[in-house]
N, CA, C and O atoms as CSV, one atom per row, in Angstrom:
chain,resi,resn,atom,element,x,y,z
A,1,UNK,N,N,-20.062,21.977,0.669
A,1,UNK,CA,C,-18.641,22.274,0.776
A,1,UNK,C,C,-17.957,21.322,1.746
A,1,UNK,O,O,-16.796,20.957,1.557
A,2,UNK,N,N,-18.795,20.862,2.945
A,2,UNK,CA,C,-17.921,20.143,4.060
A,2,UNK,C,C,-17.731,18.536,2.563
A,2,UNK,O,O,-16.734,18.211,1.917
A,3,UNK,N,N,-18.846,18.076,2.551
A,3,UNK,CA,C,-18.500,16.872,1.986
A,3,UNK,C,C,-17.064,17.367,0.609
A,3,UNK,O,O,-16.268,16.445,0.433
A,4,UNK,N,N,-16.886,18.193,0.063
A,4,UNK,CA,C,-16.255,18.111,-1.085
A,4,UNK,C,C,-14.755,18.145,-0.155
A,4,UNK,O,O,-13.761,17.665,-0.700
A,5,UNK,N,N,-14.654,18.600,0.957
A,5,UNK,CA,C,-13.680,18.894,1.710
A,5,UNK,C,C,-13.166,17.366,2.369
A,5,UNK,O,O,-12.056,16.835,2.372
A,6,UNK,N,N,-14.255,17.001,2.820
A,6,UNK,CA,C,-13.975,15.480,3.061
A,6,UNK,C,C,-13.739,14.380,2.291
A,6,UNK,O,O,-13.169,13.338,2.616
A,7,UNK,N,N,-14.305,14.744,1.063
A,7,UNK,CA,C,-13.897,13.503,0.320
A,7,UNK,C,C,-12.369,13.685,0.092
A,7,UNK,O,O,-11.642,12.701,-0.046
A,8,UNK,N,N,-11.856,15.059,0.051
A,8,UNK,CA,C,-10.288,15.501,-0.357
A,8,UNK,C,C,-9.333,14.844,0.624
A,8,UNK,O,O,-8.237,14.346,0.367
A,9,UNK,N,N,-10.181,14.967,2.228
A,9,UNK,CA,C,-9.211,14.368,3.185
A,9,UNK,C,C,-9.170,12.567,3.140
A,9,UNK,O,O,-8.514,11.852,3.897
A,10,UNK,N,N,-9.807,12.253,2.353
A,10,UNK,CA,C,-10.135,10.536,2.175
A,10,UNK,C,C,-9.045,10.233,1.252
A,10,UNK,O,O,-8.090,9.497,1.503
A,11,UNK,N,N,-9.385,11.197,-0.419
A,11,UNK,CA,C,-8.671,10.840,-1.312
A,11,UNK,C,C,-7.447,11.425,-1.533
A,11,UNK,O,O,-6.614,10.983,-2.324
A,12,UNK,N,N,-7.279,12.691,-0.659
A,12,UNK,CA,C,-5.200,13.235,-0.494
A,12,UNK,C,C,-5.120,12.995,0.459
A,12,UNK,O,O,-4.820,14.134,0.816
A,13,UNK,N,N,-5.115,12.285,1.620
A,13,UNK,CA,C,-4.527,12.327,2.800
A,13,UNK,C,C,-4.612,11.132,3.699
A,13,UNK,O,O,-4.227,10.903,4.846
A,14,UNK,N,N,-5.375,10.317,2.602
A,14,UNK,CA,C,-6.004,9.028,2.552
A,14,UNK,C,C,-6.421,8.220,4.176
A,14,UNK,O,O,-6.060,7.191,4.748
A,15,UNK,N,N,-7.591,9.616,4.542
A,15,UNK,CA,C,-8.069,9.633,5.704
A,15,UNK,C,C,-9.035,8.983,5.692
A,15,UNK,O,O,-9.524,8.746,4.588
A,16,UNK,N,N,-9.579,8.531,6.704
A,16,UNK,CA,C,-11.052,7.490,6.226
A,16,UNK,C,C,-12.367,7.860,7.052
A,16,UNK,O,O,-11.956,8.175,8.169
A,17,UNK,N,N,-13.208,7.925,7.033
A,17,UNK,CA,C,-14.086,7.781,8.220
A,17,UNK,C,C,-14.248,7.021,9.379
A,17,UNK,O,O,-15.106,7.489,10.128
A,18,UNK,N,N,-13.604,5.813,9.846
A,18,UNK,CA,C,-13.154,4.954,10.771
A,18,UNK,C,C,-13.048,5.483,11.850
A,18,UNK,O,O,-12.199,6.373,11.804
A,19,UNK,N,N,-13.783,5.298,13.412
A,19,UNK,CA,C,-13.804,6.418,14.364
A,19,UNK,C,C,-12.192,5.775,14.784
A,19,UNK,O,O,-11.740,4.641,14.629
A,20,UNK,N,N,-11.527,7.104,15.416
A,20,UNK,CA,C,-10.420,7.137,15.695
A,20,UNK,C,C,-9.602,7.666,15.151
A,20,UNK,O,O,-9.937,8.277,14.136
A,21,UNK,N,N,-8.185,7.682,15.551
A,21,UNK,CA,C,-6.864,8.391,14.956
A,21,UNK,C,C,-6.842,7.913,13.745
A,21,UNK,O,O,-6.783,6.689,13.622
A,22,UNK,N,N,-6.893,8.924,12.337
A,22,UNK,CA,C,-6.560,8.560,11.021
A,22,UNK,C,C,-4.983,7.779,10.998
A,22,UNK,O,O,-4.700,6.730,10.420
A,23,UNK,N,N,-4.214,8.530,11.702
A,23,UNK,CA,C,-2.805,7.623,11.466
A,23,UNK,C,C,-3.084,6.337,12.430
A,23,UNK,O,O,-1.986,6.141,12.951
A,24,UNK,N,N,-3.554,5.832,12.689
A,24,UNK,CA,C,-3.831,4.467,13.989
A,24,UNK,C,C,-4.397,3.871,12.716
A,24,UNK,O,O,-3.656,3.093,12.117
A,25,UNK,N,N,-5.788,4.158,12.131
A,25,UNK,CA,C,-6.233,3.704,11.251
A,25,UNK,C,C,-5.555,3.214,9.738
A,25,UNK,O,O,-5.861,2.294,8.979
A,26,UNK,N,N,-4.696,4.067,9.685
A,26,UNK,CA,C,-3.943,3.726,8.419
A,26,UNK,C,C,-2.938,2.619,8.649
A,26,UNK,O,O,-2.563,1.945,7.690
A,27,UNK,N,N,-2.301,2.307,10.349
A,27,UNK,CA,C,-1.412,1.774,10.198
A,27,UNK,C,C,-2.125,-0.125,10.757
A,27,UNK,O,O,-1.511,-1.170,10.538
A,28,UNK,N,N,-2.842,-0.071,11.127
A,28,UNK,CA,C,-4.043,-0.902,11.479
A,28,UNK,C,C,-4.193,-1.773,9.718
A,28,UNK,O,O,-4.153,-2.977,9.467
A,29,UNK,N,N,-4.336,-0.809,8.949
A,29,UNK,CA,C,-4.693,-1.299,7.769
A,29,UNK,C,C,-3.246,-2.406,7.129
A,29,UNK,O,O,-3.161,-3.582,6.774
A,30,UNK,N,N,-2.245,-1.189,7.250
A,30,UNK,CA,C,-1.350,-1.307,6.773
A,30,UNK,C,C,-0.804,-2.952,7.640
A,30,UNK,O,O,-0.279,-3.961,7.168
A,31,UNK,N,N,-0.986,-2.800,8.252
A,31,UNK,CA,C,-0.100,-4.360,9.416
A,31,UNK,C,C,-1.367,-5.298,8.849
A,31,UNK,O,O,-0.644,-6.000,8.142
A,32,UNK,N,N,-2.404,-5.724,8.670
A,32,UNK,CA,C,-3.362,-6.349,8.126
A,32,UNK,C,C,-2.954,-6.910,7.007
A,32,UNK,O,O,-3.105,-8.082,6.663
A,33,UNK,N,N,-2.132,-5.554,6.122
A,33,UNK,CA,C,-2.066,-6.545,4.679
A,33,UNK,C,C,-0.324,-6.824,4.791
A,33,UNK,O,O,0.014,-7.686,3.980
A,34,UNK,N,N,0.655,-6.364,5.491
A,34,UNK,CA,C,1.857,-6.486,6.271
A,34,UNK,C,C,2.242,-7.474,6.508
A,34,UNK,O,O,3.351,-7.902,6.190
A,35,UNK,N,N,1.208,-8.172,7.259
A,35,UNK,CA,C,1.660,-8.938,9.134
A,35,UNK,C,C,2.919,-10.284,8.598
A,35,UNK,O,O,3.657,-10.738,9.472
A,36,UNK,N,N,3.021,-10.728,7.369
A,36,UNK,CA,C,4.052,-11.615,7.247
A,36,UNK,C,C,5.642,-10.560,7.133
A,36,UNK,O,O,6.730,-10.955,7.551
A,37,UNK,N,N,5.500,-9.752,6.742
A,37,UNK,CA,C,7.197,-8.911,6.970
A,37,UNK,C,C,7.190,-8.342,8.102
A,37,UNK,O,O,6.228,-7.910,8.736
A,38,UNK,N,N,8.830,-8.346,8.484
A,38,UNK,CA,C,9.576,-7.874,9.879
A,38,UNK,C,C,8.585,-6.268,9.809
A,38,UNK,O,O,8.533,-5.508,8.842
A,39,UNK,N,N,7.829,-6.088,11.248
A,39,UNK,CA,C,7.590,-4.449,11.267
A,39,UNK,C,C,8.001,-4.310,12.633
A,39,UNK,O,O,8.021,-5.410,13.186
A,40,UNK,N,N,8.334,-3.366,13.376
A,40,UNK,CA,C,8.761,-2.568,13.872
A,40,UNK,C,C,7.958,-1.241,14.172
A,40,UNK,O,O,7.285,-0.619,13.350
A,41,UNK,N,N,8.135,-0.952,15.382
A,41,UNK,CA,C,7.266,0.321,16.028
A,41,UNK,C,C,8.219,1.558,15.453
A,41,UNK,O,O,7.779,2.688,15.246
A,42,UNK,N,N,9.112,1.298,15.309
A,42,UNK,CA,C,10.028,2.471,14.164
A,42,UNK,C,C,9.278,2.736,12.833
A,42,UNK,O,O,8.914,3.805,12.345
A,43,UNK,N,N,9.159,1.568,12.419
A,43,UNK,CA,C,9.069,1.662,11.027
A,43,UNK,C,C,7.499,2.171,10.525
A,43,UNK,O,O,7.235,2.773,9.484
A,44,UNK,N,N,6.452,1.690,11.710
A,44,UNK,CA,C,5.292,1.552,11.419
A,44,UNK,C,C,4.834,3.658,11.817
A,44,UNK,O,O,3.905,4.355,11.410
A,45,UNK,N,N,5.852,3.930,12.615
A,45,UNK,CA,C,5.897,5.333,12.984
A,45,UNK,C,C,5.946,6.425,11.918
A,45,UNK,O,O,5.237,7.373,11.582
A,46,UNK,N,N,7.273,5.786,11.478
A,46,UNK,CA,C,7.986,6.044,10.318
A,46,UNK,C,C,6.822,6.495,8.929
A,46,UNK,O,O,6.974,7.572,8.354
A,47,UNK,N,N,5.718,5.538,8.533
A,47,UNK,CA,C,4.844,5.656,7.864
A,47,UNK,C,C,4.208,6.569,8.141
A,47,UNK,O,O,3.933,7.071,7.051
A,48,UNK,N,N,3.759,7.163,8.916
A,48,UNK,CA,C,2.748,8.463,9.386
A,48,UNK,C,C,3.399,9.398,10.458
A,48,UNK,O,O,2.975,9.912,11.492
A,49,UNK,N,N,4.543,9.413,9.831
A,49,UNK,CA,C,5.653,10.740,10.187
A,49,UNK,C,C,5.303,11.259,11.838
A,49,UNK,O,O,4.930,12.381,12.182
A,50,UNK,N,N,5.549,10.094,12.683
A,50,UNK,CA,C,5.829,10.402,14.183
A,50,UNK,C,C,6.643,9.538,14.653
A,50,UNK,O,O,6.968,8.406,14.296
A,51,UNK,N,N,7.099,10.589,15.977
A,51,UNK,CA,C,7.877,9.859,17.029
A,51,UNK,C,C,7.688,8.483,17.195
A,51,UNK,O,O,6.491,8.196,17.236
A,52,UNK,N,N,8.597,7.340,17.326
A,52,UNK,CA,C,8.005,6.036,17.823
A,52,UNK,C,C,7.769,6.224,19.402
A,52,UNK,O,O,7.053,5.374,19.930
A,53,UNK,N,N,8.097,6.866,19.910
A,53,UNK,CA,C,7.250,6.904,21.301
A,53,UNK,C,C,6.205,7.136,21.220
A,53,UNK,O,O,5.412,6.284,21.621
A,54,UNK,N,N,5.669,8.463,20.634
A,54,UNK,CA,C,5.015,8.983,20.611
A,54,UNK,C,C,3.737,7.946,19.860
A,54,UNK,O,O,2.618,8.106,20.345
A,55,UNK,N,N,3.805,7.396,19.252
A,55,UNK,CA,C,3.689,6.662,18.116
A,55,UNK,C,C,2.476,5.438,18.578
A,55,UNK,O,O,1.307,5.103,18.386
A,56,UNK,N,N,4.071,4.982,19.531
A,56,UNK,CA,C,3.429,3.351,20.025
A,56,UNK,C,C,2.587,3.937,21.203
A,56,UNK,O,O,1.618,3.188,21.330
A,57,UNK,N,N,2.518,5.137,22.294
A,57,UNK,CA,C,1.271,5.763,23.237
A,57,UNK,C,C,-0.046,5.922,22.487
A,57,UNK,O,O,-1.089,5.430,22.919
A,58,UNK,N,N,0.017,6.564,21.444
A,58,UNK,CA,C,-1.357,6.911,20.570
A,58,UNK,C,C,-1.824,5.897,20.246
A,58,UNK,O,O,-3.022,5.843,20.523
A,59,UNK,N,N,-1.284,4.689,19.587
A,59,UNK,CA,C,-1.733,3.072,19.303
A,59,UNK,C,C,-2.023,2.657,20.520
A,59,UNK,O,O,-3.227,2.407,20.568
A,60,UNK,N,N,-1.673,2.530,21.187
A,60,UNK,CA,C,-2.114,1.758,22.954
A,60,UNK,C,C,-3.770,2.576,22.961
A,60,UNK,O,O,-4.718,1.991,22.436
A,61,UNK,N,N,-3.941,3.889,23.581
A,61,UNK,CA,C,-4.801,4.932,23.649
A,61,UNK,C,C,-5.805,4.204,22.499
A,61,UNK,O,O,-6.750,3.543,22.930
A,62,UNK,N,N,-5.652,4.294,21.362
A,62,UNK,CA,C,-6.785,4.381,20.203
A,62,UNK,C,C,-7.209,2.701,20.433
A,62,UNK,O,O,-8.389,2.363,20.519
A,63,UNK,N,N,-6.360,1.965,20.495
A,63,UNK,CA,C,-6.609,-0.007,20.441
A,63,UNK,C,C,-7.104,-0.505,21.829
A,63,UNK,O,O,-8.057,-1.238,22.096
A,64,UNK,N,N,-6.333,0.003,22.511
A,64,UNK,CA,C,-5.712,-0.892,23.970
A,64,UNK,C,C,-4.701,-1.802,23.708
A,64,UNK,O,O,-4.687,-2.849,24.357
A,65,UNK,N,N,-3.637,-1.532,22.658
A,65,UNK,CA,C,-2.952,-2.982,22.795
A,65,UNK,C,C,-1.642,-1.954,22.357
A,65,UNK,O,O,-1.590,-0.919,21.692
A,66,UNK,N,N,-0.680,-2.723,23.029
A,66,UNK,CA,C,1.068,-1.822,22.626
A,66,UNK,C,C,1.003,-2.486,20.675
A,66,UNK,O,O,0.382,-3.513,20.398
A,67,UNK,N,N,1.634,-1.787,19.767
A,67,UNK,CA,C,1.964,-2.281,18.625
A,67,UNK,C,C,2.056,-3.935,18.302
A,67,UNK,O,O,1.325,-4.685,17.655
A,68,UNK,N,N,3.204,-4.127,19.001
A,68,UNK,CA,C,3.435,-5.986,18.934
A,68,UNK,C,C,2.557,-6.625,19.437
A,68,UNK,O,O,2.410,-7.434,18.520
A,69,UNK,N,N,1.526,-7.048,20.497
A,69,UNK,CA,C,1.025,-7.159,20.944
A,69,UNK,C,C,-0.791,-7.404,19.554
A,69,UNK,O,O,-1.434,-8.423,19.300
A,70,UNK,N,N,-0.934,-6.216,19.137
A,70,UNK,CA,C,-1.743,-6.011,18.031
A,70,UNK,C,C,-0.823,-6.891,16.799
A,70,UNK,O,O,-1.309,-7.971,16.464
A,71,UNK,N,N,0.028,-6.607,16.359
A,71,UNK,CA,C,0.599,-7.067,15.392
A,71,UNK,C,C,0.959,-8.565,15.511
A,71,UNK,O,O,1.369,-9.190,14.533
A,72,UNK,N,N,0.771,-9.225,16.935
A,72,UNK,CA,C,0.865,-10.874,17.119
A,72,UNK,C,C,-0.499,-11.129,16.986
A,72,UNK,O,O,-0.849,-12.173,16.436
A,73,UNK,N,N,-1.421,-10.240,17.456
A,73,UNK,CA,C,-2.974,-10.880,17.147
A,73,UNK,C,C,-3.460,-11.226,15.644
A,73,UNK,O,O,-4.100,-12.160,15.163
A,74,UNK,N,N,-2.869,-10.051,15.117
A,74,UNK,CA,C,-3.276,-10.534,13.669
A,74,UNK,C,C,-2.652,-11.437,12.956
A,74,UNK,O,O,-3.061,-12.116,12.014
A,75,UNK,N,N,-1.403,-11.387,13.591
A,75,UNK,CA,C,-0.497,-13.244,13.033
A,75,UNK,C,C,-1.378,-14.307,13.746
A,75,UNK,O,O,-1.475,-15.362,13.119
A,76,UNK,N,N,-1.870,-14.260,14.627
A,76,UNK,CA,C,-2.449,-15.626,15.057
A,76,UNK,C,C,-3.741,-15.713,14.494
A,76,UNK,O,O,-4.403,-16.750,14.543
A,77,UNK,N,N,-4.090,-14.777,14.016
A,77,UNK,CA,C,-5.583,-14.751,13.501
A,77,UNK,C,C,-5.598,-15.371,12.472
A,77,UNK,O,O,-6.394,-16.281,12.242
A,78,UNK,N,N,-4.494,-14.869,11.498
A,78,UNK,CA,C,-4.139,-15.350,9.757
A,78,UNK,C,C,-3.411,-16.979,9.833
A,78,UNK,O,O,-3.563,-17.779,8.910
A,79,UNK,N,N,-2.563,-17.321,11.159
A,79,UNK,CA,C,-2.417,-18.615,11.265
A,79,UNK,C,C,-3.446,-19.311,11.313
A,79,UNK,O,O,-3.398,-20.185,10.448
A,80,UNK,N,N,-4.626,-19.354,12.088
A,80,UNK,CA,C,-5.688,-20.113,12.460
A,80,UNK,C,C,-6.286,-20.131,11.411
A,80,UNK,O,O,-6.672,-21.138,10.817
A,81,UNK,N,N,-6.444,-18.760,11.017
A,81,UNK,CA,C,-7.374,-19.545,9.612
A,81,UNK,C,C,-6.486,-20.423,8.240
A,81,UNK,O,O,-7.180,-20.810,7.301
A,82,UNK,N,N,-5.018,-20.681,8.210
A,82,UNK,CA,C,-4.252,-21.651,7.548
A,82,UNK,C,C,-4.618,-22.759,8.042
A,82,UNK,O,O,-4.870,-23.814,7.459
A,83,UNK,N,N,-4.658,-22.376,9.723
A,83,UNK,CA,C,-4.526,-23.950,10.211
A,83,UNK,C,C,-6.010,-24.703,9.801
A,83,UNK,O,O,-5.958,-25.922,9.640
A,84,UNK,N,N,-6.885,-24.250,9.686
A,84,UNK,CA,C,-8.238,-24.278,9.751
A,84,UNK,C,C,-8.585,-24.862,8.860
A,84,UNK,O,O,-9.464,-25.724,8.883
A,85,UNK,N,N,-7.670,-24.334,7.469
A,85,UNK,CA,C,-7.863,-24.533,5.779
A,85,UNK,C,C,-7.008,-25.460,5.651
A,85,UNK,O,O,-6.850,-25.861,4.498
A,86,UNK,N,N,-6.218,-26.079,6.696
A,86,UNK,CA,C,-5.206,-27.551,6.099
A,86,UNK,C,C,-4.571,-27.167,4.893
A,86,UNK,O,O,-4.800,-26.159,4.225
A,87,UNK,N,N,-3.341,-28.517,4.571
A,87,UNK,CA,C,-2.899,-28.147,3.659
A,87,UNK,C,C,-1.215,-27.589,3.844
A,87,UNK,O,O,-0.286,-27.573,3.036
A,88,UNK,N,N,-1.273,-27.324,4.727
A,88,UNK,CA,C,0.090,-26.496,5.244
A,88,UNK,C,C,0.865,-26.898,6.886
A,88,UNK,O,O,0.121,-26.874,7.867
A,89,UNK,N,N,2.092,-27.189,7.042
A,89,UNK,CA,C,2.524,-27.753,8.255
A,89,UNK,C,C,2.872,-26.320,8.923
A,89,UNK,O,O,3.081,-25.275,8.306
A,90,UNK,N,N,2.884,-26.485,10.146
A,90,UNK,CA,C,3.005,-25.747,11.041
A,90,UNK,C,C,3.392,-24.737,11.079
A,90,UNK,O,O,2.879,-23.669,11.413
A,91,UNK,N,N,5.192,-25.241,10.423
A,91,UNK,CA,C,6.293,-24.149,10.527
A,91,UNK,C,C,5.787,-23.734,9.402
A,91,UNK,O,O,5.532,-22.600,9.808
A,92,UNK,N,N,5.415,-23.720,8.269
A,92,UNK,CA,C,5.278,-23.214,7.060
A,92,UNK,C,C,4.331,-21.918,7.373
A,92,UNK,O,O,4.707,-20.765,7.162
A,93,UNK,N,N,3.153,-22.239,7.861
A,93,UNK,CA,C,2.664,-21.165,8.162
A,93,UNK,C,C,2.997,-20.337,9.609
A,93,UNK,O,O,2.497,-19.253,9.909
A,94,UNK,N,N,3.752,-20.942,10.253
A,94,UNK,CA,C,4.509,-20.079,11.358
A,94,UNK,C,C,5.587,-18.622,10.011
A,94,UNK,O,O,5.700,-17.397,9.961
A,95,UNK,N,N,6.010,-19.609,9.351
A,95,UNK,CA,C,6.848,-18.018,8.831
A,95,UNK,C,C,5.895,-17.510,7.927
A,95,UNK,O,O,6.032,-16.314,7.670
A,96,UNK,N,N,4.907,-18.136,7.342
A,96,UNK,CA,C,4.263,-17.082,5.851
A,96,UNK,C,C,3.475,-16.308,7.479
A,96,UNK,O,O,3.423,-15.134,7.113
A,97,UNK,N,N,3.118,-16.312,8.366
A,97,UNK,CA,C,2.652,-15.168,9.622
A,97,UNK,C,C,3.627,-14.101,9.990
A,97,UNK,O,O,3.297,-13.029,10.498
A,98,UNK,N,N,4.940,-14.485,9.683
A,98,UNK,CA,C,6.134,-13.371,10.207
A,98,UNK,C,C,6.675,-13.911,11.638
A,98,UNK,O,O,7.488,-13.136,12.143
A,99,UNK,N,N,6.485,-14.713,12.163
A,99,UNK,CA,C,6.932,-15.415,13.584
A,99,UNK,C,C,8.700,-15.699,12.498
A,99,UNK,O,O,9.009,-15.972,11.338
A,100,UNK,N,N,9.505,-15.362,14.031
A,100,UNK,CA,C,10.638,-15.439,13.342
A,100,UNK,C,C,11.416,-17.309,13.533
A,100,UNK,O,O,12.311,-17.904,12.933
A,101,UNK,N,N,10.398,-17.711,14.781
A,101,UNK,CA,C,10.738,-19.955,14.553
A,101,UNK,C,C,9.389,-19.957,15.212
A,101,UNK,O,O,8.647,-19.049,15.586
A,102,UNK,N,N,9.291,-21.569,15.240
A,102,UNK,CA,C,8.402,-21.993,15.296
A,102,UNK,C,C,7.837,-22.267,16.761
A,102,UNK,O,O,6.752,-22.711,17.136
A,103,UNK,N,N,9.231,-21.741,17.609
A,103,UNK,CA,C,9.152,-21.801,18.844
A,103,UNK,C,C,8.012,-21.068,19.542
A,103,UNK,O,O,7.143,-21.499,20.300
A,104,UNK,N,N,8.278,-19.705,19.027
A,104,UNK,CA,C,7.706,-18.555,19.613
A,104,UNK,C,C,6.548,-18.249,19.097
A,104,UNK,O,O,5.772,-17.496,19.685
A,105,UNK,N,N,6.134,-19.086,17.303
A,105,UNK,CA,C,4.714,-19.392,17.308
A,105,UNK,C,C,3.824,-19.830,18.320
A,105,UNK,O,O,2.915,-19.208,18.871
A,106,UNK,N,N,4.317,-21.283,18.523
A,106,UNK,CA,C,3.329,-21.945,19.557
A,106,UNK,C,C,3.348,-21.347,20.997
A,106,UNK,O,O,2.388,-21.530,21.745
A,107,UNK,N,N,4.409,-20.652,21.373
A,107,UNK,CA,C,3.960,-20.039,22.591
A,107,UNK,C,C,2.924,-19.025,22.584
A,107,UNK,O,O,1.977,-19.062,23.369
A,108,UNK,N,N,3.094,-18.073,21.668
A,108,UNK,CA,C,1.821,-16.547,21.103
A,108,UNK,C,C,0.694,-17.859,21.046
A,108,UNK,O,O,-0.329,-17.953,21.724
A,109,UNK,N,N,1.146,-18.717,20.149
A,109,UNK,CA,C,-0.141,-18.781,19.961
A,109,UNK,C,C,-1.222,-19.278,21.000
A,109,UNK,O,O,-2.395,-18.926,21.124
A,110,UNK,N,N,-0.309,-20.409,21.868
A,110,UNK,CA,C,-0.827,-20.986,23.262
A,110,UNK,C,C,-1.136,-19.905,23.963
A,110,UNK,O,O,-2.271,-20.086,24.405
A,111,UNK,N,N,-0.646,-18.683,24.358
A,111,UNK,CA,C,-1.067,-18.101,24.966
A,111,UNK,C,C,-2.324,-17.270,24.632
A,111,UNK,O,O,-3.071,-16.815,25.499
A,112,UNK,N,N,-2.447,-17.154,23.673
A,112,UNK,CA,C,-3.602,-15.756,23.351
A,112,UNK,C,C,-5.118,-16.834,23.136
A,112,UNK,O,O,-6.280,-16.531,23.403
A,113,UNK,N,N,-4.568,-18.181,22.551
A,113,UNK,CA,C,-5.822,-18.955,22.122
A,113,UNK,C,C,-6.355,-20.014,23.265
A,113,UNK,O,O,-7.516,-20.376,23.456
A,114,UNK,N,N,-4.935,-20.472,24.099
A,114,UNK,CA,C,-5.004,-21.400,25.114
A,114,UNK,C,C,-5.275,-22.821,24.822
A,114,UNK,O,O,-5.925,-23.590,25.531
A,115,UNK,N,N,-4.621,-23.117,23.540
A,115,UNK,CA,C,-4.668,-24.470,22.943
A,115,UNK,C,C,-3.506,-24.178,22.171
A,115,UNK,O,O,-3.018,-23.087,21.878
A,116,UNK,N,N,-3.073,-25.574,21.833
A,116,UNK,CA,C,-1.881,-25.805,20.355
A,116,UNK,C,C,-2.431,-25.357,19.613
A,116,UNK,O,O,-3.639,-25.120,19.622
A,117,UNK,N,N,-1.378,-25.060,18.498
A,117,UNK,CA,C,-2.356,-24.824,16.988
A,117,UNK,C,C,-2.790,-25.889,16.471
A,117,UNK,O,O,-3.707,-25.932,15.651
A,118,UNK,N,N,-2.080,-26.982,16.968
A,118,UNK,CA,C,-2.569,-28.433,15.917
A,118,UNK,C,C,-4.287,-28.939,16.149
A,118,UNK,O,O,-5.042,-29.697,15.541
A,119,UNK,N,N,-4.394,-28.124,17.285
A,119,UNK,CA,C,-6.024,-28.133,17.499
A,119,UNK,C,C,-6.849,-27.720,16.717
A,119,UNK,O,O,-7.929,-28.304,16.623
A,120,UNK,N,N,-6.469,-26.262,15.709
A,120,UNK,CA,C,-7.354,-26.056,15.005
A,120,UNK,C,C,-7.180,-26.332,13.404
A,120,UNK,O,O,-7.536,-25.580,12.497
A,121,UNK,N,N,-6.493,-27.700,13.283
A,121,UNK,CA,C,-6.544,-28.283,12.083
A,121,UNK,C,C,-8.001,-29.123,12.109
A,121,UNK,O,O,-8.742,-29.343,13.068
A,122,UNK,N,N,-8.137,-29.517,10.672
A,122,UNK,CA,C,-9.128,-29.864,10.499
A,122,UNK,C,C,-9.281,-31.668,11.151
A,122,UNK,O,O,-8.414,-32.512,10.928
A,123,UNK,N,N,-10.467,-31.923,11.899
A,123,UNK,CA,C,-10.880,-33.050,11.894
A,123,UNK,C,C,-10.355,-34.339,11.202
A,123,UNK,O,O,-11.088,-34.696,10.280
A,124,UNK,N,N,-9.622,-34.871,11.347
A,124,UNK,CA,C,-9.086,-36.392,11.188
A,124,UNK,C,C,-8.068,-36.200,9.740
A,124,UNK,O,O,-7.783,-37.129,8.985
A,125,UNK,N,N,-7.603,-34.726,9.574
A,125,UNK,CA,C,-6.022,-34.103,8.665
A,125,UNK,C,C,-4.888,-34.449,9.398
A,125,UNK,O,O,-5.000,-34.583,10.616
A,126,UNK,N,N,-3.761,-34.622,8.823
A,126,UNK,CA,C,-2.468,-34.707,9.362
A,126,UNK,C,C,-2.098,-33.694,8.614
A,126,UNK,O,O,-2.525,-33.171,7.585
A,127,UNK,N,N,-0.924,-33.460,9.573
A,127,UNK,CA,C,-0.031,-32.488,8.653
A,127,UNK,C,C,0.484,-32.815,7.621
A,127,UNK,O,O,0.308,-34.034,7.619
A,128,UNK,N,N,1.099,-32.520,6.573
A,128,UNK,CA,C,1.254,-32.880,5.259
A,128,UNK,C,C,2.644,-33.096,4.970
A,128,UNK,O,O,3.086,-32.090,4.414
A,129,UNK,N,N,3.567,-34.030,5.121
A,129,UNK,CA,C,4.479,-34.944,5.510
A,129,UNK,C,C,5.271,-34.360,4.292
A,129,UNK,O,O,4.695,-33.965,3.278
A,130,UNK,N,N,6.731,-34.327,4.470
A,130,UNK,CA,C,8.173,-33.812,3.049
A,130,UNK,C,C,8.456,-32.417,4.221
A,130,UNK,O,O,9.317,-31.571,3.978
């Protein structure tokens, strides 16, 4: 009975086994396949019907990281691996990440990685000129 009960909370309530807050977990998922559109600690609240205060404390608690903070890691994560795969100039993949210029790319990104991004292009690539 527990398992038939659990699979119900997986497949109606689309809870997972993932240790931690099911709504942390869902929204974790959700910013993963997200992270190039505008989100917002409103909006991401909004999805699993709580307070955004309330909201962005339980995400800190379950991660260690405030919302944005998480939601710039995974833009720099999905940049690096563009930058990695060549093929694409800077700014291009500064916006397919959701960075709103290219300014405030290279600063996130200098800061969290402690190098340019042009560092983690590939070995003797240029950027791809037009």
């Amino acid at each position: 009975m527990q398992i038939l009960h659990r699979l119900a909370e997986i497949v109606l309530y689309n809870v997972d086994s993932a240790p931690g807050d099911y709504r942390v977990n869902k929204i974790t998922r959700y910013i993963s396949l997200n992270y190039p559109k505008k989100l917002t600690v409103r909006g991401l609240a909004e999805r699993v019907h709580l307070a955004p205060d309330y909201f962005g404390r339980l995400f800190k608690h379950e991660t260690g990281l405030m919302v944005h903070q998480y939601i710039t890691q995974i833009r720099i994560q999905k940049a690096e691996d563009m930058l990695q795969g060549g093929g694409y100039k800077i700014h291009e993949i500064s916006e397919h990440c959701g960075f709103s210029d290219v300014v405030h790319f290279y600063k996130s990104f200098r800061a969290l990685r402690g190098f340019a991004p042009s560092r983690c292009m590939p070995k003797g690539s240029k950027q791809p000129q037009g």
